[in-house]
PAROVEX-372750 format. One record per residue (C-alpha): z, y, x; residue number from 1. Coordinates in steps of 0.001 Angstrom, whole numbers, plus 500000, padded with zeros to 6 digits. Layout:
<rs>
((Z,Y,X),NUM)
...
</rs>
This chain:
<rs>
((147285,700147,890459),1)
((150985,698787,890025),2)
((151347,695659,889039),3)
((154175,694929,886199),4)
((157440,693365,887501),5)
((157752,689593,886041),6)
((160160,690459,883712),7)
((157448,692496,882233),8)
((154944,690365,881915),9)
((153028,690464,878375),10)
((152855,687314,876512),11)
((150274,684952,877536),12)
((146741,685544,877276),13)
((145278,682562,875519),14)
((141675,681791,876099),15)
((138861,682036,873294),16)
((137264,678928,873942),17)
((140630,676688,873902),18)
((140135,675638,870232),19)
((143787,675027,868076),20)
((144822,671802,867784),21)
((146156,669496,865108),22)
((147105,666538,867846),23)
((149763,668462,869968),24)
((151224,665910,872571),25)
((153761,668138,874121),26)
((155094,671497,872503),27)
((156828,674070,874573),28)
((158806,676718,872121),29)
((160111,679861,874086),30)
((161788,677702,876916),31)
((164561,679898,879206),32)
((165806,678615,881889),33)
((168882,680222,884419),34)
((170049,678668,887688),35)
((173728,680443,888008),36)
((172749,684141,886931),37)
((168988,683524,888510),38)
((166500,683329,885393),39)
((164101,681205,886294),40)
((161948,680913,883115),41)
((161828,683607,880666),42)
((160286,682411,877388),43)
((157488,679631,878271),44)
((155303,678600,875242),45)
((152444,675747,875383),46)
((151246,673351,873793),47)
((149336,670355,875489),48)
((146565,667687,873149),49)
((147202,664415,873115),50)
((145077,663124,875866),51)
((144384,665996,877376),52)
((144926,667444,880661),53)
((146982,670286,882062),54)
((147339,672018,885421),55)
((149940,674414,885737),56)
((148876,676610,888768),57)
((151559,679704,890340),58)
((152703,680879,893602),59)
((156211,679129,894862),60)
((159324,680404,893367),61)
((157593,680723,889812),62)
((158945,678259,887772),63)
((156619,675403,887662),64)
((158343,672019,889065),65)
((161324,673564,886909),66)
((159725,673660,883490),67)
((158374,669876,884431),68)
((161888,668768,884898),69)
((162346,670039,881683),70)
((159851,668336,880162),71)
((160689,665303,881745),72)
((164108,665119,880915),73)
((166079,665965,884286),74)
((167132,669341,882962),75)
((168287,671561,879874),76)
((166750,674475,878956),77)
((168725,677116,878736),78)
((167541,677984,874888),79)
((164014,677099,873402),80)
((162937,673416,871965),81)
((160647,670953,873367),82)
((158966,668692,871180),83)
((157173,665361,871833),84)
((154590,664182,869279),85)
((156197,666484,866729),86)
((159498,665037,867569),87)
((161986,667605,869177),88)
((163539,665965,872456),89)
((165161,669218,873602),90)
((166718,672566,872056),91)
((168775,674070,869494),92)
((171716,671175,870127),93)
((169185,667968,870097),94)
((168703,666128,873585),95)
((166591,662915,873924),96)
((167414,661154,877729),97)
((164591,661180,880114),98)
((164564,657299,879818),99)
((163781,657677,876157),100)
((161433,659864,876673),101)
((158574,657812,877261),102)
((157124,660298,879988),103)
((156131,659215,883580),104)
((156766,661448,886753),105)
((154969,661177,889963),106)
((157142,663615,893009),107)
((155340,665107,895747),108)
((156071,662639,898342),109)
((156044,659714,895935),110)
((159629,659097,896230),111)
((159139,655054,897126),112)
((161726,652519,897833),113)
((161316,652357,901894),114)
((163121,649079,901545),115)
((160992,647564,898965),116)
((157582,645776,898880),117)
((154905,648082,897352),118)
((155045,645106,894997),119)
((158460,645695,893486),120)
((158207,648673,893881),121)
((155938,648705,891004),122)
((157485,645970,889157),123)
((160646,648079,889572),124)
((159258,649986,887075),125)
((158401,647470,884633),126)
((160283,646463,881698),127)
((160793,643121,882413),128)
((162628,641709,878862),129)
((159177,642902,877442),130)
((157218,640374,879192),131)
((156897,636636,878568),132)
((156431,634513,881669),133)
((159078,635727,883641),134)
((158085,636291,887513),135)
((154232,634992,886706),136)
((154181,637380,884259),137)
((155529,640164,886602),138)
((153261,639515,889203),139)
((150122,639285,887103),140)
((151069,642698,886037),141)
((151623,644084,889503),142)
((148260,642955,890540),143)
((146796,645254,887516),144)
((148168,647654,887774),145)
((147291,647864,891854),146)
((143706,647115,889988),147)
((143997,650221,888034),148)
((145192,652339,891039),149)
((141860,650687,892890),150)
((144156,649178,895677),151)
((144006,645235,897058),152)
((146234,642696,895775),153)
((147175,641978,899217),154)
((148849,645133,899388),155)
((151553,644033,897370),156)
((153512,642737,900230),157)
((153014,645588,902562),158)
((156288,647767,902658),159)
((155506,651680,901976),160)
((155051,652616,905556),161)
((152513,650656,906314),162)
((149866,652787,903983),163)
((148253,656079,904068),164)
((149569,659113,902251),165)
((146974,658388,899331),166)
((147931,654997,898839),167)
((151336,655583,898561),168)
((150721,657993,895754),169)
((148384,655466,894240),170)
((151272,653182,894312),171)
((153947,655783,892508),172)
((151193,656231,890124),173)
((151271,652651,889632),174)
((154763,652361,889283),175)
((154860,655418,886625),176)
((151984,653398,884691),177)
((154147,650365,884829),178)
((156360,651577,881894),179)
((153112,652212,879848),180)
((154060,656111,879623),181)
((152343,658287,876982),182)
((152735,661679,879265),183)
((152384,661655,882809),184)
((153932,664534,884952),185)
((152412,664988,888380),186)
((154409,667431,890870),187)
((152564,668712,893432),188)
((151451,664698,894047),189)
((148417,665676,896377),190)
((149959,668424,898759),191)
((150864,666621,901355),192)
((147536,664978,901870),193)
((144388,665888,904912),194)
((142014,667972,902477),195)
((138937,664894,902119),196)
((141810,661882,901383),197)
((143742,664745,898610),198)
((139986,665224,896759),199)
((139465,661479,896887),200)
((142712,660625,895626),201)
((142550,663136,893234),202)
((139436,661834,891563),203)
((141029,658290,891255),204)
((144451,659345,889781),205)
((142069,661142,887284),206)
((140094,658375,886291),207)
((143152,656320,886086),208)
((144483,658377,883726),209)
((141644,659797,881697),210)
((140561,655991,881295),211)
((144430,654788,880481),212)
((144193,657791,877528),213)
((147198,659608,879454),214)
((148170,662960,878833),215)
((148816,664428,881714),216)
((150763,667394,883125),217)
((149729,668484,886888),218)
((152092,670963,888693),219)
((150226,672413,891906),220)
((150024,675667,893852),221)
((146647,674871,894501),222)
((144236,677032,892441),223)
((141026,674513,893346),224)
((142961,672123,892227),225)
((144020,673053,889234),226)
((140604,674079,888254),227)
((138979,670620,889058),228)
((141687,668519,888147),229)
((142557,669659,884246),230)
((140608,670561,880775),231)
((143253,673030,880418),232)
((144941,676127,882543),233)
((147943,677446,882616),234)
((148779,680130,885130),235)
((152672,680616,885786),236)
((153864,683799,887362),237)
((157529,685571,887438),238)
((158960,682685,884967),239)
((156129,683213,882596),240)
((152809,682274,881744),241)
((150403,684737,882611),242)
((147605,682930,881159),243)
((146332,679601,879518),244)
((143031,678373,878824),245)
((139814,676284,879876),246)
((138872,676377,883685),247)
((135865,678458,883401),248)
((137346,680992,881512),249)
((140644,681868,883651),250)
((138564,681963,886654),251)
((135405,684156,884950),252)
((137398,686354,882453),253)
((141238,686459,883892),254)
((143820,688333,881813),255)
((144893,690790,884620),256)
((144239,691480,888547),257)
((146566,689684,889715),258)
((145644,686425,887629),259)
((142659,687204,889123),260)
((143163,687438,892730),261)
((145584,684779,892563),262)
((142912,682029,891299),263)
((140009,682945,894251),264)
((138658,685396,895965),265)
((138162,688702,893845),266)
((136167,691932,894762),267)
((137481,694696,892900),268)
((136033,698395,892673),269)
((136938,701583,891192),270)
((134161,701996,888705),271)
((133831,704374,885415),272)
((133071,702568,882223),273)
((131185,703935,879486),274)
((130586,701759,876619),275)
((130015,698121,877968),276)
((128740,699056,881248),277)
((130997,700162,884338),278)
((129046,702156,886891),279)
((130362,701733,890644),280)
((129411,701432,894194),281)
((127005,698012,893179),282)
((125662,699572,890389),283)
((125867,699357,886246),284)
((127673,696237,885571),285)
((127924,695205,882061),286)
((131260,693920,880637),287)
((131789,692326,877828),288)
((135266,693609,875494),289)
((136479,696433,878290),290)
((139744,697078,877375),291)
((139251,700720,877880),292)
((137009,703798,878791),293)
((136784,706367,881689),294)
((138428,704781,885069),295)
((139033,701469,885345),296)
((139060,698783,887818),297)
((136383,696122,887930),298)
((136497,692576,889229),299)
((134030,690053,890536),300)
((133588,687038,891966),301)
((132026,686753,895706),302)
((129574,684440,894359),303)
((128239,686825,892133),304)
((127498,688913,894951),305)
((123726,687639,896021),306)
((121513,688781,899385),307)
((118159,689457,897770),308)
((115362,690951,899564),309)
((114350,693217,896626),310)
((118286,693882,895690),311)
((119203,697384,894846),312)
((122431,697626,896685),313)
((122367,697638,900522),314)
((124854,697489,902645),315)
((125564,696063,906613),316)
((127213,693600,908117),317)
((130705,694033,909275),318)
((131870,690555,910559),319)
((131471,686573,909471),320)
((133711,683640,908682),321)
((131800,680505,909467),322)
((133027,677598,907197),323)
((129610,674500,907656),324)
((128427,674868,904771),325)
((129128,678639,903781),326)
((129783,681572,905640),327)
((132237,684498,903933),328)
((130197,687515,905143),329)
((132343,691193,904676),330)
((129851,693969,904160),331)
((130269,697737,904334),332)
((128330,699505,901239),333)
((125949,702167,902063),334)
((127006,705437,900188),335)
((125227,705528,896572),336)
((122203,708272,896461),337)
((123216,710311,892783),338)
((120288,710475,890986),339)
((119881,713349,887568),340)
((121850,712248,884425),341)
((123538,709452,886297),342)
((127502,708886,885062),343)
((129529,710651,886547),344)
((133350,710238,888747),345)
((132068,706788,890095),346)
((133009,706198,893692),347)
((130368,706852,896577),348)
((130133,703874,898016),349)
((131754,703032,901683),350)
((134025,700230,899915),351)
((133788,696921,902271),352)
((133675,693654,899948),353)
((133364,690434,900920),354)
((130753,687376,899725),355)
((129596,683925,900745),356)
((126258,682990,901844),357)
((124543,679706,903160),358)
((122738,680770,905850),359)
((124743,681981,908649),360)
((121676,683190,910502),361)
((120836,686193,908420),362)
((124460,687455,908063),363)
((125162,688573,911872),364)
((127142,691564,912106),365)
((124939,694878,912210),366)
((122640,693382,910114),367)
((121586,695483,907124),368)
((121510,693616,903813),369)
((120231,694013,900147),370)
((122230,692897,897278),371)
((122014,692215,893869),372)
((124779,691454,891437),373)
((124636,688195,888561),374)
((126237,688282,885412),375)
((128983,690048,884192),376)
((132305,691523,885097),377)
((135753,692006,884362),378)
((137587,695260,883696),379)
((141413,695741,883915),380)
((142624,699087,882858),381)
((143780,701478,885596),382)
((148104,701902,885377),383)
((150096,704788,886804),384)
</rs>
């Protein structure tokens, strides 16, 4: 299978399940973008709720902190409009300064004044003629907003290099709060965090903001991530969006194969589909919608993939990936036994996949395994 070149790309595939909405925060209108005679996006289009939140997932190189520069201000798209609350703040001759924006931006590394107390550091971001009490007033607000970022008081005085890598972001979140924004726009804000401080960090920022009634905008290459972080998806590929929808759906039912592989692990198979069920190496697998008949390619998801003593499918174990708490196990399929009236052209088995598994004792390699497959799959139509 080829895949298309991103200048090809169809227009996104937009979920089912992500309902239309009447209380659009941010609307994107068929941004373009071009750095010198390098197009960098090609005709975005989303829409974000008010309140809601958005992870916008793609390899590097595909457009992502680009189109949140947009958004934010620090650029001009090349044609296309971009409207806040219904009010256009970029496109066809209308441009609205970031500053007037009202949209807060957290960088990857935080971007904090070395010089600077982590306490004016936030109040740097304050609006100061808007308070009454001058530096009391400043202060007090400091201290909640450190509060609201679930850091000490006392760290007000400490200077930026005297916390971790998840309190400084805490503290750039803090500062980006400080201007009361009404869309946040995180880039990348977690990458440069040890894996168990960027989930822990990650949790707060998204309690902060859920609880503050934030819309928010994450930019990550990060596909677990994305999916834990947001209540919407939006894959970015080539410039474009590939697809855009709830979590569960991009990762169960993505638009194409390389959505697919690109947001986890994916075991694909020749398999020949007749009807609504593809016959192939594991078996009949039903699918719900295929988008066509004969030869096609099907997808699942490792997890899907179960050792059952009374599976159908057997196949042996090739070699093991120990991980703690699961173990990615790589099996070669035993060659499927044709038995009178089955379908035919499906492959013969021989194909070596790869699933997870708990136990690391039953998976050593040699060992022979039965299998059984849950739920559904996913076809994508087989392309010269």
């Amino acid at each position: 299978m080829t895949e298309q070149s991103p200048s090809r790309l169809p227009a996104p595939r937009v979920a089912a399940s992500v309902a239309p909405t009447t209380n659009t925060h941010l609307d994107i209108a068929e941004v373009t973008k071009n750095f010198g005679s390098q197009a960098v996006l090609k005709g975005v289009n989303l829409s974000v709720a008010k309140g809601g939140t958005t992870a916008i997932v793609g390899p590097s190189g595909s457009g992502k902190t680009t189109l949140l520069r947009l958004i934010a201000g620090f650029e001009h798209p090349a044609t296309g409009s971009i409207s806040l609350n219904g009010n256009k703040v970029a496109g066809n001759g209308i441009w609205v300064p970031a500053h007037k924006r009202q949209v807060g931006y957290v960088a990857q590394d935080g971007a904090l004044f070395p010089h600077l107390t982590v306490g004016q550091n936030i109040a740097f971001g304050l609006d100061k003629s808007a308070l009454d009490g001058g530096r009391r007033a400043v202060k007090t607000r400091v201290q909640e907003l450190l509060d609201m970022v679930s850091l000490d008081a006392d760290m007000a005085k400490r200077r930026p290099h005297q916390l971790s890598g998840g309190q400084q972001q805490r503290v750039a979140l803090a500062r980006a709060l400080a201007r009361e924004p009404q869309l946040m726009l995180l880039d990348e804000p977690f990458s440069a965090l040890d894996a168990g401080l960027r989930v822990a960090t990650r949790r707060t920022v998204a309690k902060v903001l859920n609880e503050a009634g934030v819309t928010t905008i994450l930019v990550t290459h990060d596909q677990a991530e994305a999916l834990s972080f947001a209540d919407q998806v939006a894959i970015m590929r080539g410039g474009k969006l590939a697809q855009i929808g709830n979590p569960f759906v991009v990762y169960t039912r993505p638009a194409d194969r390389a959505t697919a592989e690109f947001l986890g692990d994916a075991v694909i198979l020749d398999a020949w589909m007749e009807g609504s069920l593809a016959t192939c190496s594991l078996g009949g697998i039903p699918v719900r919608r295929p988008p066509a008949q004969g030869l096609v390619q099907l997808m699942l998801r490792p997890e899907q993939i179960r050792i059952a003593p009374d599976g159908p499918i057997r196949g042996v174990v090739v070699d093991t990936d120990y991980f703690g708490p699961e173990t990615t196990v790589r099996i070669k399929l035993a060659p499927r036994v044709a038995t009178e009236g089955a379908t035919r052209s499906y492959p013969g088995g021989g194909e070596v996949i790869t699933i997870r598994h708990w136990n690391a004792s039953i998976t050593r390699p040699g060992t022979e395994l039965c299998l059984r497959v849950v739920g559904e799959g996913v076809a994508f139509p087989v392309e010269d």
